[in-house]
C-alpha positions as CSV (number, residue, x, y, z in Angstrom):
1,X,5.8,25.4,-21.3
2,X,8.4,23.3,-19.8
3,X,9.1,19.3,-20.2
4,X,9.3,17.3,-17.5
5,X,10.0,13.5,-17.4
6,X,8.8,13.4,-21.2
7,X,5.7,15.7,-20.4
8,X,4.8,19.3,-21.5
9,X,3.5,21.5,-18.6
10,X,2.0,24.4,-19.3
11,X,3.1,26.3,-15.8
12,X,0.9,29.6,-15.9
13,X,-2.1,26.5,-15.1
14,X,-0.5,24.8,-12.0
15,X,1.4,27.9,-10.3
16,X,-1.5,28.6,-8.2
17,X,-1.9,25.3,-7.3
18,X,1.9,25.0,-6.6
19,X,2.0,27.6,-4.1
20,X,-0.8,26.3,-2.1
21,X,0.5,23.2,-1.9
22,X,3.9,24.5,-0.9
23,X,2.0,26.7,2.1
24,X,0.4,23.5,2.7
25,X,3.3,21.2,3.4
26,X,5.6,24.0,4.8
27,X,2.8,25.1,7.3
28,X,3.1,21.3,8.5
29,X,6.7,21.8,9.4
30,X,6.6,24.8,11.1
31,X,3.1,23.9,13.0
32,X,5.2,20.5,13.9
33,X,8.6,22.6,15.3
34,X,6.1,24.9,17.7
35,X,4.1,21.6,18.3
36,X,7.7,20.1,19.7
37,X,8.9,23.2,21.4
38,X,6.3,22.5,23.6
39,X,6.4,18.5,24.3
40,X,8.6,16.6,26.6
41,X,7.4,13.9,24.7
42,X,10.1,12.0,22.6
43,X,11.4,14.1,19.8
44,X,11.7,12.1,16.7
45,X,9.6,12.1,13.3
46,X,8.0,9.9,11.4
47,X,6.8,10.8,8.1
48,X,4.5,8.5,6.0
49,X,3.7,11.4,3.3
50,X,6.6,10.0,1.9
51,X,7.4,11.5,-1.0
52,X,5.9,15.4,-1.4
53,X,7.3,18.2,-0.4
54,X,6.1,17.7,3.0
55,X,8.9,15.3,4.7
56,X,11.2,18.4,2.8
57,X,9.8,21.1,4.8
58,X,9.3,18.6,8.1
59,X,13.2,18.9,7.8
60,X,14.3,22.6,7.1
61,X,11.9,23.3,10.2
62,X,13.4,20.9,12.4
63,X,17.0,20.1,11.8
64,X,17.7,18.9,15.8
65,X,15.2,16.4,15.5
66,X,15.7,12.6,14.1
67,X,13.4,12.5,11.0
68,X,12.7,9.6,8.5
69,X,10.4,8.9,5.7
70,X,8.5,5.6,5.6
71,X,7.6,3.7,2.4
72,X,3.7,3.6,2.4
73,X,3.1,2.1,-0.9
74,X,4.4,-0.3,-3.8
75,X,7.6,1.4,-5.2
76,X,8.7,0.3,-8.2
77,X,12.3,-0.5,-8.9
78,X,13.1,2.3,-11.0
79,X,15.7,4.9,-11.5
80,X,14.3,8.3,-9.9
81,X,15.8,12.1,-9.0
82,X,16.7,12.1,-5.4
83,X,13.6,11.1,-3.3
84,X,15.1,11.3,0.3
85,X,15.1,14.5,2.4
86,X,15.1,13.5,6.2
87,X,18.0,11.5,8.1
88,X,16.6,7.8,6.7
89,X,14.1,6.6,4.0
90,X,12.8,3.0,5.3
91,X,11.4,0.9,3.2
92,X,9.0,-1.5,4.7
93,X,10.0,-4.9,2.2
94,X,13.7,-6.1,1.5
95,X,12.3,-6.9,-2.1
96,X,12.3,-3.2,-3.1
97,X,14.9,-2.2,-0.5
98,X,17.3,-4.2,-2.6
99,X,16.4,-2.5,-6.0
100,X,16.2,1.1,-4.8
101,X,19.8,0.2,-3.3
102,X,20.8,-0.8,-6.4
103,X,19.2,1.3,-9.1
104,X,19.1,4.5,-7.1
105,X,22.8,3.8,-5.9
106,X,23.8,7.4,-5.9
107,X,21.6,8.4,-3.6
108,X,21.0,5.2,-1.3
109,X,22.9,6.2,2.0
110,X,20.4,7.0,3.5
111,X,18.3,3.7,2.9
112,X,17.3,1.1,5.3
113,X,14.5,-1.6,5.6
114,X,12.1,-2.1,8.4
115,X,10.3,-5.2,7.3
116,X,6.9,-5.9,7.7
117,X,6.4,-2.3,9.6
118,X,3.4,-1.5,8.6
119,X,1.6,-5.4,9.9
120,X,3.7,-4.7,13.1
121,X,0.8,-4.4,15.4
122,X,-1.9,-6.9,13.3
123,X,-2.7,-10.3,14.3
124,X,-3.3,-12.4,11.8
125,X,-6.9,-13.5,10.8
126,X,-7.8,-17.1,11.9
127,X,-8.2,-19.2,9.0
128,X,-12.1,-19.6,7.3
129,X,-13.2,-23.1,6.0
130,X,-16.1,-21.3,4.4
131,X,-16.4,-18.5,1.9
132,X,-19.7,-16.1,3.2
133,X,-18.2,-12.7,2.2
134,X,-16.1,-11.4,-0.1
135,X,-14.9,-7.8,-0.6
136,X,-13.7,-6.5,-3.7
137,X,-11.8,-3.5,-3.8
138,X,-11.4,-1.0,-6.7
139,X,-8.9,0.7,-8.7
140,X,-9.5,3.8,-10.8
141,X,-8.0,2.6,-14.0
142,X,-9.2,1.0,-17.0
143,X,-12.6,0.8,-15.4
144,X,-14.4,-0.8,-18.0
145,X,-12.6,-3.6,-17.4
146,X,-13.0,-3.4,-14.0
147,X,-16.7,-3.5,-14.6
148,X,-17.1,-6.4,-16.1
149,X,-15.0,-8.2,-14.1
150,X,-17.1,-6.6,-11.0
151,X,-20.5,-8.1,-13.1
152,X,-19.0,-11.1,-13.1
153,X,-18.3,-12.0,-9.7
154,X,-21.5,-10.1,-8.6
155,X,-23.5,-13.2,-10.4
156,X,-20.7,-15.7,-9.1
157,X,-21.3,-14.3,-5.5
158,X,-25.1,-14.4,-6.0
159,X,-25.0,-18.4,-7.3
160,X,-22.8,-19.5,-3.8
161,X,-24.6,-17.2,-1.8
162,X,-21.9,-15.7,-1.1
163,X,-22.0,-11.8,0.2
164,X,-20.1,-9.6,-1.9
165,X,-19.3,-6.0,-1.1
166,X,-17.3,-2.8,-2.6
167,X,-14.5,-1.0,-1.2
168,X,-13.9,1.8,-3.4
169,X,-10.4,3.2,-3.8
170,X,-9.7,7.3,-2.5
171,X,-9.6,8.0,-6.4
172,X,-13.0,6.0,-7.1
173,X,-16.4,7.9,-7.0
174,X,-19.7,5.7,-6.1
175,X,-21.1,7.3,-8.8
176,X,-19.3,4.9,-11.2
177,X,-20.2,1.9,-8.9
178,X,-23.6,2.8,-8.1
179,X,-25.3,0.4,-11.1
180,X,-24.3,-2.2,-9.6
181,X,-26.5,-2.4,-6.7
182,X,-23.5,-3.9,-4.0
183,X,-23.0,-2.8,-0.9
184,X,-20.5,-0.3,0.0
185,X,-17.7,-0.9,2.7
186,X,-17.8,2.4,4.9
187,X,-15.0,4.8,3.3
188,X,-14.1,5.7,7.1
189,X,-12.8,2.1,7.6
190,X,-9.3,1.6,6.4
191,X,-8.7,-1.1,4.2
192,X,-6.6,-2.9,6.6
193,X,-9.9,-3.6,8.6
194,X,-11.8,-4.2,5.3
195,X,-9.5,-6.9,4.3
196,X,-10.0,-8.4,8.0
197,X,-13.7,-8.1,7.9
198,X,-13.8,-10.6,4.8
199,X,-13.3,-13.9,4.6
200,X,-12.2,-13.3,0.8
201,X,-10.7,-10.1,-0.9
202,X,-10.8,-9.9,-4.4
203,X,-8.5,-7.3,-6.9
204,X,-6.9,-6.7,-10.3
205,X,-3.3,-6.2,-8.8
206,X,-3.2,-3.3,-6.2
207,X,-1.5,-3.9,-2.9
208,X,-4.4,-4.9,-1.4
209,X,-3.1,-8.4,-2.3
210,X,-0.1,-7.6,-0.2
211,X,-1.9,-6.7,2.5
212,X,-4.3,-9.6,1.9
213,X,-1.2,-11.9,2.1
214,X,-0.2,-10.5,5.4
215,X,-3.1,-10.7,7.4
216,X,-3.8,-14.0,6.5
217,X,-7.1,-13.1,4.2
218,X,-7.3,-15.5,1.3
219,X,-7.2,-13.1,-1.6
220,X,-7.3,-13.9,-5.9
221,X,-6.1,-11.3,-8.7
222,X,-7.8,-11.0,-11.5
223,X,-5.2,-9.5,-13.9
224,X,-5.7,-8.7,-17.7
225,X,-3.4,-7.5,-20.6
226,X,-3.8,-3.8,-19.2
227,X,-3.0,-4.5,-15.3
228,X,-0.8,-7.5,-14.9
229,X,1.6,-8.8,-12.6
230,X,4.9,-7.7,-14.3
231,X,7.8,-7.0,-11.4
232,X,5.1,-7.5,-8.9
233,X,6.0,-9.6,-6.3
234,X,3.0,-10.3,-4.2
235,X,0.9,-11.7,-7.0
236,X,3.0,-15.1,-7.7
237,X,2.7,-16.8,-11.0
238,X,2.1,-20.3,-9.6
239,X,-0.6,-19.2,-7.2
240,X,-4.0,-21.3,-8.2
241,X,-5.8,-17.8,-7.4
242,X,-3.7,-15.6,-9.7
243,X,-6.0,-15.6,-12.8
244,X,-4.8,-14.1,-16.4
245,X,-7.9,-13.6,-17.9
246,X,-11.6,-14.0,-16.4
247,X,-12.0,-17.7,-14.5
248,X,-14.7,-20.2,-15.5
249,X,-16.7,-20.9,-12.2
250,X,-15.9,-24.3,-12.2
251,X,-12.3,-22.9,-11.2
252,X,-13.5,-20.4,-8.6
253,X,-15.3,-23.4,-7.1
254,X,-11.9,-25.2,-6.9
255,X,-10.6,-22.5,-5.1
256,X,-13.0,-22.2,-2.5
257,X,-13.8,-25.9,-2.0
258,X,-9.9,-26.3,-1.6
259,X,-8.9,-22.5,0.4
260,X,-7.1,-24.6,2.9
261,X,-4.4,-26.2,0.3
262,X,-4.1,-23.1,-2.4
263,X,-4.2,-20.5,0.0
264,X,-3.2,-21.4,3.6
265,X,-0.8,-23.8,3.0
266,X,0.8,-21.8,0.2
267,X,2.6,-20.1,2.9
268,X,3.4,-17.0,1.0
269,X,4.5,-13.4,2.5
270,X,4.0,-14.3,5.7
271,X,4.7,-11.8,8.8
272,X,8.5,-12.6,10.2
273,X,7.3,-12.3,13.4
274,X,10.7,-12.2,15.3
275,X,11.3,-9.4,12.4
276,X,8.9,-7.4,14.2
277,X,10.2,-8.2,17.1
278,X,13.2,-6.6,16.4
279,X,12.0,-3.7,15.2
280,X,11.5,-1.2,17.9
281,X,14.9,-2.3,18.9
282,X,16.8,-1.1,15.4
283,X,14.5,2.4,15.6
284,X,15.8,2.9,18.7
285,X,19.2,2.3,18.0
286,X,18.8,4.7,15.1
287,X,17.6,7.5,17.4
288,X,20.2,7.0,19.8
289,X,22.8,7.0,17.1
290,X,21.3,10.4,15.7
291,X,20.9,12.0,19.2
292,X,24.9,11.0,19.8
293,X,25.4,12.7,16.5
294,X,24.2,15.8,17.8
């Protein structure tokens, strides 16, 4: 047994599964080196597995070329080992830029923010006056109260004939969802599309709401005392569709009869659009710089 991060792991259980994964994520660097031996393509790397082994081995198998690691998902501003094994580590919002930089300040050379990266090539959804489908996507945690929140607005959706839909998470399985009797968003479309296909997206607090907020998709959180919006930016406090325990309909209706006022005009984590602009520029300065380097 060994302890890690407060947990006891019995090691003879995991070693196969160790390895493989190792062959795994080295096989990817090595399979990318011969992959570049052969391009005159440009020569850089991207990795969004950011934080296995993967961007590790990426690395050792390609030491000429400029590699960096992308942040793909929500962060938290916490103290961590070394996370950062390629020439950057950019984060994608200057929220948890700043707190890595901080927290993690032995290790935060390497860091840099590309704002907004991920929405760089979205348009923004026009705005809906009218509320005819809403999408609510799942989280495999604390499902029971996910169910009952999911009963819930499957009888509010049904009253305002309104047309509500699933979209489960990687982790969920139907099998949990299938009771229900709602339609399933196709698991080959990404959520980004999901969240543009709706006029409404509905969660407890996973970054769907960020996403939701960025495209332009009104969007309400339905937090309770298990998921709630501690140190998490995107689901504001003093946002009429942030809701600490389950709504009456009474306020749903509120929301939807006034969308334009508590959502639109809220004017909350909006796309810097001359950010994005300047994005390509800055990546391309950093390759530049690396290739100069070398």
């Amino acid at each position: 047994m060994v302890s890690y991060l407060g947990l006891e792991i019995d090691v003879n259980r995991i070693i196969t599964e160790v390895f493989i994964f190792k062959y795994y994520s080295e096989t990817q660097g090595l399979t990318l080196k011969q992959t570049l031996k052969k391009s005159n393509n440009r020569k850089n790397i991207f990795c969004f597995d950011m934080l296995t082994p993967q961007p590790y081995y990426v690395k050792k198998h390609n030491k000429n070329h400029f590699t960096a690691q992308i942040q793909t998902t929500l962060m938290a501003g916490i103290k961590q080992e070394n996370f950062v094994f390629t020439d950057k580590f950019f984060f994608t919002d200057i929220e948890t830029y700043n707190s890595h930089n901080k927290i993690n300040s032995d290790f935060n050379k390497k860091f840099d923010v590309l704002q907004d990266l991920k929405y760089a090539s979205l348009f923004s959804k026009e705005k809906v006056s009218k509320v005819d489908t809403a999408t609510f996507f799942t989280q495999p945690v604390f499902l029971n109260e996910e169910f009952e929140l999911i009963e819930f607005l499957k009888q509010y959706c049904a009253s305002r004939n309104i047309k509500l839909k699933l979209k489960l998470h990687p982790r969920s399985s139907k099998k949990d969802y299938n009771h229900f009797n709602i339609e399933y968003i196709d698991s080959n479309i990404d959520s980004i599309t999901s969240i543009s296909m709706s006029d409404l997206t509905l969660t407890r607090n996973s970054t769907i709401g960020l996403d939701s907020w960025k495209v332009n998709v009104p969007v309400l959180f339905f937090l309770s005392k298990s998921l709630t919006n501690d140190n998490i930016s995107y689901i504001p406090d003093d946002y009429n569709g942030t809701f600490k325990e389950l709504p009456s309909t009474q306020q749903l209706d509120d929301f939807m009869e006034n969308i334009d006022t508590l959502f639109y005009d809220f004017n909350f984590l909006k796309v810097d659009q001359p950010a994005i602009d300047a994005l390509s520029n800055k990546i391309e300065q950093l390759e530049s710089d690396h290739e100069h380097q070398n």
